[in-house]
N, C-alpha and C positions, 0 to 999 in steps of 0.2 A: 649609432650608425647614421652617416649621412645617405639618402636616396634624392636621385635627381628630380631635378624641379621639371613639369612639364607643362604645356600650355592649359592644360584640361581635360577631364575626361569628355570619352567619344560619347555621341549619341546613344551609340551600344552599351557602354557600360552604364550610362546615366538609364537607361529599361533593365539592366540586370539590376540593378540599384533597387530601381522603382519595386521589380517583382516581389526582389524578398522583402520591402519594406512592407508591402499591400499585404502582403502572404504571414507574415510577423504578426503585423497587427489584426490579422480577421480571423486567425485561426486561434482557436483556446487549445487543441487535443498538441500535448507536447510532441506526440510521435510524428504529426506532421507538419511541426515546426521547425523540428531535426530534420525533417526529409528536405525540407523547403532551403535551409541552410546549407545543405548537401552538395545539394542540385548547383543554385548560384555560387556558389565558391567554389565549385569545380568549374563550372564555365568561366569564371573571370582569373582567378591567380592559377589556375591550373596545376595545383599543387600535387605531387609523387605518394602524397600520404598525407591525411591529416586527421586531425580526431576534434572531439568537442567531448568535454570533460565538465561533469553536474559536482559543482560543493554537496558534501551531504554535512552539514555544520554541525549537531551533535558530537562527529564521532572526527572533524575537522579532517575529512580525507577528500580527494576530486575519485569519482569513479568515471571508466570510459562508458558512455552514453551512447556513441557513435565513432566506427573506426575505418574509415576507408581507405587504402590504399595497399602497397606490398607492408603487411605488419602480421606479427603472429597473430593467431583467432582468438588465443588466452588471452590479450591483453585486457578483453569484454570482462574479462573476472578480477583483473586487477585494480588495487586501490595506490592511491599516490597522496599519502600524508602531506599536508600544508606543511611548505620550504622544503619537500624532498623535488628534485629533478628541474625539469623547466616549467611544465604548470604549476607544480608544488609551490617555487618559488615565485610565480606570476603571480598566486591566489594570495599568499602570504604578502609581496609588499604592493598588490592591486595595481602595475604596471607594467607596461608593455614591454617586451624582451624580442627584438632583431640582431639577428646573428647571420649575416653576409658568409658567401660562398670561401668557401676556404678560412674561415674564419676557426679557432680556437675557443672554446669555451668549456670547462670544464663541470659544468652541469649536463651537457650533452651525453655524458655517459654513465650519469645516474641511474639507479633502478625507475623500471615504467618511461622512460623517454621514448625510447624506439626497439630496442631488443636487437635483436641481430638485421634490421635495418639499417642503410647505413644514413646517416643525416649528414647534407653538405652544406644545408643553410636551415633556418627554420624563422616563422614569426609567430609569435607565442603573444597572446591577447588577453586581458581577461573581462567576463561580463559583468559589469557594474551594474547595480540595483537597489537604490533607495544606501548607498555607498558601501554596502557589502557586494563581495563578489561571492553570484550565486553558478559562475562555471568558469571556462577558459578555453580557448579554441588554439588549438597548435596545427601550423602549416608549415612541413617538411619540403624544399627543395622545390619553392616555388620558380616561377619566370622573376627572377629578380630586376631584369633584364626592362620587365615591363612598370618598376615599380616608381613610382612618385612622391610628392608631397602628397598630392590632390589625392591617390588611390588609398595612401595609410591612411588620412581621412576617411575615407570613403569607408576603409575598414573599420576604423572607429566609430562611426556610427551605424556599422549594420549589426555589430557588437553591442552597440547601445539597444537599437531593436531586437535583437536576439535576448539579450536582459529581461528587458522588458516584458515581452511574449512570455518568455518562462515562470517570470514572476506571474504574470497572470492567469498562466497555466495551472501554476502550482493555485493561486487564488480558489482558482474554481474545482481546484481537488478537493479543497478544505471545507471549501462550502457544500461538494457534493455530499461529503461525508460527513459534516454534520447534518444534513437531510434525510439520513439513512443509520444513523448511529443515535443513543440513548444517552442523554448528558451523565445521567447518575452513575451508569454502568461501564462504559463502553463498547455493547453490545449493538448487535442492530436492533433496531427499534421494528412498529409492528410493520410501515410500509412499509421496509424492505422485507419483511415476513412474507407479503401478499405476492410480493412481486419477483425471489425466487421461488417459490410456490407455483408461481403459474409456468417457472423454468423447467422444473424440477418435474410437474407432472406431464410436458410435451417431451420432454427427454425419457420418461423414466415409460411414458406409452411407446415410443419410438424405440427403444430397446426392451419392447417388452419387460421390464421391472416393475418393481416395487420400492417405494419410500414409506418411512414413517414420522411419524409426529411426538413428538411427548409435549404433553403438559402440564407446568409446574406451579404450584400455588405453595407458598411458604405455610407453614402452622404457627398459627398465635401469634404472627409476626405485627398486631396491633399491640401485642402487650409489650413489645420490644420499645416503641416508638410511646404510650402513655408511662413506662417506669424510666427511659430513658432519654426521652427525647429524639423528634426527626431527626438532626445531624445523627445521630448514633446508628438509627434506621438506617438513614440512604449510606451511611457507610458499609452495612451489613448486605446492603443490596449489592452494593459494590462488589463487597468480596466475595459474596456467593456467587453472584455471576461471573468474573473472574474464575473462578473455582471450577466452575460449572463449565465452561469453556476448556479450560485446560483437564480436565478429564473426559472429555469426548474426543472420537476421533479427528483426524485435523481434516477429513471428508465433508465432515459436519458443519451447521451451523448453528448458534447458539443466539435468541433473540430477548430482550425484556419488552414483554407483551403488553404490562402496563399493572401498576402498582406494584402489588408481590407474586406476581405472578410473572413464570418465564418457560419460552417455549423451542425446541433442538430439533429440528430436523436431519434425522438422518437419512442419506445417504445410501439409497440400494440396500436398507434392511426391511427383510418381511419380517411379518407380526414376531416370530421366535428371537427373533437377533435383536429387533427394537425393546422387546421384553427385557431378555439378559440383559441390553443395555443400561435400561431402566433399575433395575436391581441392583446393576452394581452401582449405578448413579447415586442411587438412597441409598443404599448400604457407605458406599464411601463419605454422601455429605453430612449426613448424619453425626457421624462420627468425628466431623472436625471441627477445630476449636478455630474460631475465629475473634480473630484478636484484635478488639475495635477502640483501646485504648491504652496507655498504661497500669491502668486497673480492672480491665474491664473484657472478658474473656466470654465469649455465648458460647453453643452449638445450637443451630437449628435444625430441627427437622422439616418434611415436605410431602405433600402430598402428590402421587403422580398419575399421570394417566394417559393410556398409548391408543394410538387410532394407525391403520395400516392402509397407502393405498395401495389396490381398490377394492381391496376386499370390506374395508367398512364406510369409505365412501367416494365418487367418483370426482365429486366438486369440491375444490380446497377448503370454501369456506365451510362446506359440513362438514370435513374433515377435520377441521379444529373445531368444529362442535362436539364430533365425537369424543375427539381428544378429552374434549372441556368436562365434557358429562361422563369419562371414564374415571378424573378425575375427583370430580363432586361424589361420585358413587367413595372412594376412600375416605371425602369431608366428610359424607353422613354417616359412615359406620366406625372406622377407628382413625380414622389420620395414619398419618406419618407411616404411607404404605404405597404399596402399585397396583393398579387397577387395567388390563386391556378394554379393549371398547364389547369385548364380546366376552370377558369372564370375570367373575369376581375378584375383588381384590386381594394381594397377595401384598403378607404383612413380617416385614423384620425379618425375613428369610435370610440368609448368608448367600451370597451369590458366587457364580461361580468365576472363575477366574478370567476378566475379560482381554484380551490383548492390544495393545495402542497402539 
């Protein structure tokens, strides 16, 4: 498509420029990098609808991230396969797609373009990063009227900056989350322990409730790692926390506290529900075979032990003491049992039926 050539952009457009460039580069949180894009791209092409569309590259689809204008609300749930529609096929061959008013195109009426929208023109972009395209912005039924050499430029690079941003958005997701996650396991690790802990007990006082604690300590899990070797170890840690995770509630959270030892915080359970929890937790891991090699088949057992706020204590960190020493009460008499902070330990029992 050819667009006319114009002497330059206004002093106007060169500050809406400026804004989202400043706004791009100093912001990390994506949701107000989205908003910032919003904002100046509705002020300068004045577009009827547009959206901005995130790669999720695994699974090579664009999901809607952002949708303004007359468009169904479901579009926010819909996914657009790379080479389906107008961003599909933006994403797929990484260039730009202008389609002039009254124009004919036959991707126009692909699934995920506009739905019962009707598009008269569109400019379809996509965000380049390090040369993958990590999204793609489609403008429906813009002022064509207003459009140039100098302003597709101008698009082109706040595109570039939109890239960019996102990429280092996502950067600092990655890095968040390794600061808060456990390499071995993929569990959160203990500061983020500390630090819904301190969430968990101003919410859980503010609606008057109660949380619990469990804490887990493997058995014999030294002799795993002298007959078998670390690697075989940190495999085993792996899939029991794994394990350990997907059998608790999805309320819950599931931590590796450090070495063999791992610790669930549940969610709105007093001492009786953290308990049954705990029972059926041992009863189930107990019992499973974990498969840590082509030859090579364990089960472990574990020792557990539950602390309730605030009936056994009001400060987090005593409260994974108590956890710890409800615990240690199972180490020193039989293992591979459960122990609450206020009764003795309870061993091999059959638990009752818990609901997920």
């Amino acid at each position: 498509m050819k667009v006319k050539r114009a002497s330059g952009p206004t002093l106007k457009d060169l500050q809406v420029f400026h804004n989202v460039a400043r706004t791009l580069t100093s912001e990390l949180d994506l949701d107000s990098i989205l908003r910032a894009i919003m904002l100046q791209m509705e002020q300068f092409f004045e577009p009827e609808q547009w959206s901005l569309l995130i790669m999720d590259e695994p699974r090579q689809e664009l999901y809607y991230a952002v949708v303004v204008g007359h468009t169904d609300a479901d579009l926010h749930d819909v996914r657009v396969k790379v080479g389906q529609g107008l961003a599909g096929w933006v994403a797929q061959q990484g260039e730009t797609l202008i389609i002039p008013e009254s124009a004919r195109h036959p991707r126009l009426n692909e699934p995920g373009t506009g739905r019962h929208f009707h598009i008269r023109s569109a400019i379809c972009m996509p965000l380049m990063a390090r040369q993958r395209v990590v999204g793609v912005i489609q403008l429906f039924n813009c002022r064509f009227e207003s459009l140039s050499d100098e302003t597709i430029s101008f698009l082109h690079l706040l595109c570039d900056y939109a890239a960019i941003a996102i990429e280092n958005a996502r950067a600092v997701e990655r890095i968040q989350e390794l600061t808060i996650t456990d390499d071995c396991t993929g569990l959160f690790n203990q500061r983020q322990l500390y630090r819904l802990l301190g969430q968990e007990r101003d919410e859980a006082r503010a609606a008057a409730s109660r949380f619990s604690l469990l804490f887990i300590d493997l058995d014999h899990f030294k002799r795993v790692n002298d007959q078998h070797g670390h690697l075989v170890g940190s495999r085993l840690l792996a899939q029991f926390g794994q394990a350990l995770r997907h059998e608790v509630r999805g309320c819950d959270a599931v931590f590796r506290y450090g070495g063999d030892e791992f610790v669930v915080l549940l969610h709105e359970a007093d001492r009786q529900m953290a308990e049954r929890i705990a029972r059926h937790l041992h009863h189930t891991l107990r019992n499973r075979l974990f498969h840590l090699s082509d030859r090579l088949q364990l089960t472990m057992q574990a020792s557990f032990g539950v602390a309730t706020w605030p009936d056994d204590a009001e400060e987090v960190h005593e409260l994974i003491r108590r956890a710890d020493m409800a615990m240690y009460q199972v180490k020193a008499s039989t293992r591979d049992g459960v122990a609450t902070a206020q009764q003795p330990p309870i061993v091999c029992e059959e638990p009752p039926a818990l609901a997920r």
